[in-house]
Residue, then its C-alpha position, 0 to 999 in steps of 0.5 A: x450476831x443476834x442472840x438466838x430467839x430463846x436463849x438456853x439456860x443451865x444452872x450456875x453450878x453447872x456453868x462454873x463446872x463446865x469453865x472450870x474443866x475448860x480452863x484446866x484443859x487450856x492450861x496445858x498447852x497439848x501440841x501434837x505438832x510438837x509432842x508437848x503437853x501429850x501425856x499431861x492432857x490425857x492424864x488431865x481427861x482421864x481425871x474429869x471422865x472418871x470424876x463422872x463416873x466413866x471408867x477410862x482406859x489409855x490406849x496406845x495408838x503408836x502416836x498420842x494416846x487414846x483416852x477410851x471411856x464407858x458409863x451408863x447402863x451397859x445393857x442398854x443403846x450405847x452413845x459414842x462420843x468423838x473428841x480431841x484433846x489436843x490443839x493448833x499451836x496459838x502463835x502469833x502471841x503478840x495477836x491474842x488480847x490474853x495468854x492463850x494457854x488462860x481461859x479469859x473472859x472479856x464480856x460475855x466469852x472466854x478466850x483461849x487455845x482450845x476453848x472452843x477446839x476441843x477442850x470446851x467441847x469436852x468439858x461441856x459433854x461432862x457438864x450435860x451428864x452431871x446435869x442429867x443425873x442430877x436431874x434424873x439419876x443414873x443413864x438407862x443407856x451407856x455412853x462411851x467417850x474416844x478421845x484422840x490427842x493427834x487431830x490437829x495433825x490429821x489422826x494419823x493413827x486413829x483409822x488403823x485404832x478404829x478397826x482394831x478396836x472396833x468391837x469396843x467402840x461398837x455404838x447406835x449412835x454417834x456425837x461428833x466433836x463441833x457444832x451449835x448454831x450456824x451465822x446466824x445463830x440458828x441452831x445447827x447440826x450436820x452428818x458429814x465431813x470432807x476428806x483432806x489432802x494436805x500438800x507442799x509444791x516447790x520449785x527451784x528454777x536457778x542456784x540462787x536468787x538473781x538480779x531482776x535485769x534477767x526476768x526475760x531470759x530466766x525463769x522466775x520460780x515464783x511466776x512458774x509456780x503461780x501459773x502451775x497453781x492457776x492451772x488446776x482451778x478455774x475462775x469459777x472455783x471447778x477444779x481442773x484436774x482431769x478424772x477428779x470429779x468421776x467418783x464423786x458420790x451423788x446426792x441423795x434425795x433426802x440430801x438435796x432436801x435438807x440442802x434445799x430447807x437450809x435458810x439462806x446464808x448469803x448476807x450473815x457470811x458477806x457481814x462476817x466476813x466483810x465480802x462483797x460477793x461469792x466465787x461464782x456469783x453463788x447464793x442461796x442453794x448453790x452457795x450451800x451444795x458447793x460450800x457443803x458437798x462439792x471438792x476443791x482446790x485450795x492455795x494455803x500459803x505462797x513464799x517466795x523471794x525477799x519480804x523484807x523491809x524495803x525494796x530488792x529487785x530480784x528474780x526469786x530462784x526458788x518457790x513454795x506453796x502449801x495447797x489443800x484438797x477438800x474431798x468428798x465421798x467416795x473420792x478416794x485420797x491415793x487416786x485423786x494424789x496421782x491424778x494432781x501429779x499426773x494433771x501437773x505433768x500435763x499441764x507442762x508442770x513436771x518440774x513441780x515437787x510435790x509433797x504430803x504435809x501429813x496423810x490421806x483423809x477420806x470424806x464421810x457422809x451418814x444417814x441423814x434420815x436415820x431416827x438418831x439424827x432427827x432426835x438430835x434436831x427434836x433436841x435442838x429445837x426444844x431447846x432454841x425454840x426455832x427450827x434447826x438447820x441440818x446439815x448434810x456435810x460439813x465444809x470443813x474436814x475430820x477423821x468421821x471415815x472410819x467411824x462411818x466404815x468400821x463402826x456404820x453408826x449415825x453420826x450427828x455433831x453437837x457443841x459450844x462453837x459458832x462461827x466467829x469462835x476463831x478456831x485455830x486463829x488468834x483469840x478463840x473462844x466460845x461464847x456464854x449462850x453457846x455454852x448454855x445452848x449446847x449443855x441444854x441441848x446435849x442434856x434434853x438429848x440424853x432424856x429423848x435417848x432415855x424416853x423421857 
């Protein structure tokens, strides 16, 4: 990647501070999956919100505690600030370069579970606070902090949170949890998530594995189960699933700009991730508003029959696949479940189990032209010294629905990563002119929001 034209600098103190936090939270290896590090976490986040000078409170949610925060001028506009405090587990161990749960520098990043998703995030939004006042003095607005710890595993008690909680989480504006600069170091921002729905498919075709001699009389549980899967996206990357793209919300004019100023990604994405081509033969503004705004099909994983060293020739009895649906609004998760199982049946599939991994998560788009996100990219611009990219949507998924439902405030997203940071993979890090580059952005936002 090239470095950005006009790198970003904060003071070293502020650096040691933000790596510092960051590799405390990297300590402690916080599994939502797997109930582990939990409390420790948020005890750990409550700690370095109230060293701020944020008064913090710990709200039960039935699952993970919420770690509620306020500062600031309570009087004045209120920012609200969304992050997670738990992670993705870090195996396979043996893939890293270092212990996960160690923050690890190797040249000019640091490596570790969560660096980057979320817990680097957090510590660089306290770090751009401190700088603030120490620069000016105390926030002539207030700034509230929901720091969830189930993300990782869909927020299944964060939406029913929100609307009870909604009175105190009231805000004009929100800074969402993931952001910087795009591939090709540009800096960027966006206004939007997809929903998700996570699923498995299975199907057992015979008592137990056979001899592979009875392939022509004797379903094959794998081959049934591809040709199911193949049946609800055609090569093209449409989905074919009858009624899915009916409520899909159009695109709005101001949507289409943004889409449309959006320099091209083509060779960076091709160069990152050593592609010859996209699906389709897309590019430039059709590579964009299908990465962007449009739902799809997703096979995750395959398992089925022996795997194992050497050769067995057998017709495998049963067979499994993980799928994901990336939404968007106003798709509704519930309708677009039945309308896969009903799609499923008529395609000659009804044998084919389904389901759920975890819940529904619906999509959310904000207001594009609302005055807090373009003081977002004003932010970025002074700060980089070229042109942002705005971002109607992001591609992948999160909890930002309720927020748009329950709280209807602007949301824009703000941070440390890239795109090779290796969110949720092996060697996750984030990288010395991000860190600096999201400090300095969130702190010359925090002036503009104060009129400076």
């Amino acid at each position: 990647m090239n470095e950005p034209r006009k790198r970003p600098e904060i003071p070293a103190h502020i650096l040691e501070y933000t790596l510092d936090a960051t590799a405390r939270l990297v300590e402690i290896p916080s599994l939502a999956a797997e109930g582990r590090g939990i409390t420790e976490s948020a005890a750990l986040v409550r700690e370095l919100l109230g060293a701020e000078g944020v008064r913090t409170e710990l709200h039960e949610t039935g699952g993970a505690p919420v770690v509620f925060g306020q500062g600031g001028n309570p009087d004045g506009p209120t920012i609200l600030f969304y992050n997670h405090y738990d992670v993705q587990p870090a195996e396979p161990l043996d893939a890293w370069s270092s212990d996960p749960w160690t923050l690890t520098r190797s040249g000019d990043s640091w490596y570790g579970r969560g660096a980057a998703d979320d817990k680097g995030e957090i510590a660089s939004r306290l770090a751009a606070l401190r700088l603030y006042r120490e620069r000016h003095g105390e926030l002539p607005f207030q700034v509230k902090f929901l720091i969830e710890g189930e993300e990782e595993i869909g927020s299944p008690n964060l939406a029913r949170y929100i609307e009870q909680h909604a009175e105190e989480l009231a805000a004009d504006a929100v800074v969402w949890e993931f952001g910087a600069v795009d591939s090709a170091d540009r800096p960027m921002t966006y206004t939007g998530l997809k929903g998700i729905i996570s699923a498995e498919l299975s199907i057992r075709t015979a008592k137990h594995d056979l001899h592979s001699g009875f392939s022509p009389v004797i379903e094959n549980a794998a081959y049934r189960l591809a040709a199911a899967l193949v049946s609800l996206r055609s090569p093209d990357g449409r989905v074919l699933i009858d009624g899915f793209y009916d409520d899909v919300r159009p695109v709005s004019d101001a949507e289409e700009r943004a889409l449309v100023a959006l320099p091209p990604e083509d060779d960076e994405l091709k160069a990152a991730f050593e592609l010859d081509g996209f699906i389709g033969d897309l590019s430039g503004t059709d590579l964009h508003r299908r990465l962007y705004l449009e739902p799809v099909f997703s096979i995750n994983a395959f398992e089925s029959g022996y795997n194992g060293p050497g050769i067995r020739v057998s017709l495998p009895a049963t067979a499994r696949a993980r799928i994901d649906i990336r939404l968007v609004p106003d798709q509704d998760p519930s309708r677009v479940w039945d309308q896969l199982q009903a799609q499923l049946k008529r395609n000659g599939y009804g044998d084919i189990e389904l389901r759920v991994l975890d819940h529904f998560e619906a999509g959310a788009r904000s207001d594009i032209e609302h005055p807090f996100v373009q003081m977002s990219v004003r932010a970025l611009r002074e700060v980089y010294g070229q042109e942002p990219s705005l971002f109607p949507s992001s591609f992948g998924s999160g909890p930002m629905h309720p927020f748009v439902k329950h709280l209807g405030a602007p949301i824009a997203g703000l941070g440390i990563g890239y795109p090779g940071s290796r969110i949720h993979g092996p060697d996750e890090h984030i990288r010395l002119q991000d860190i600096h580059g999201g400090i300095a952005t969130l702190a010359r936002l925090f002036e503009l929001y104060a009129g400076k």
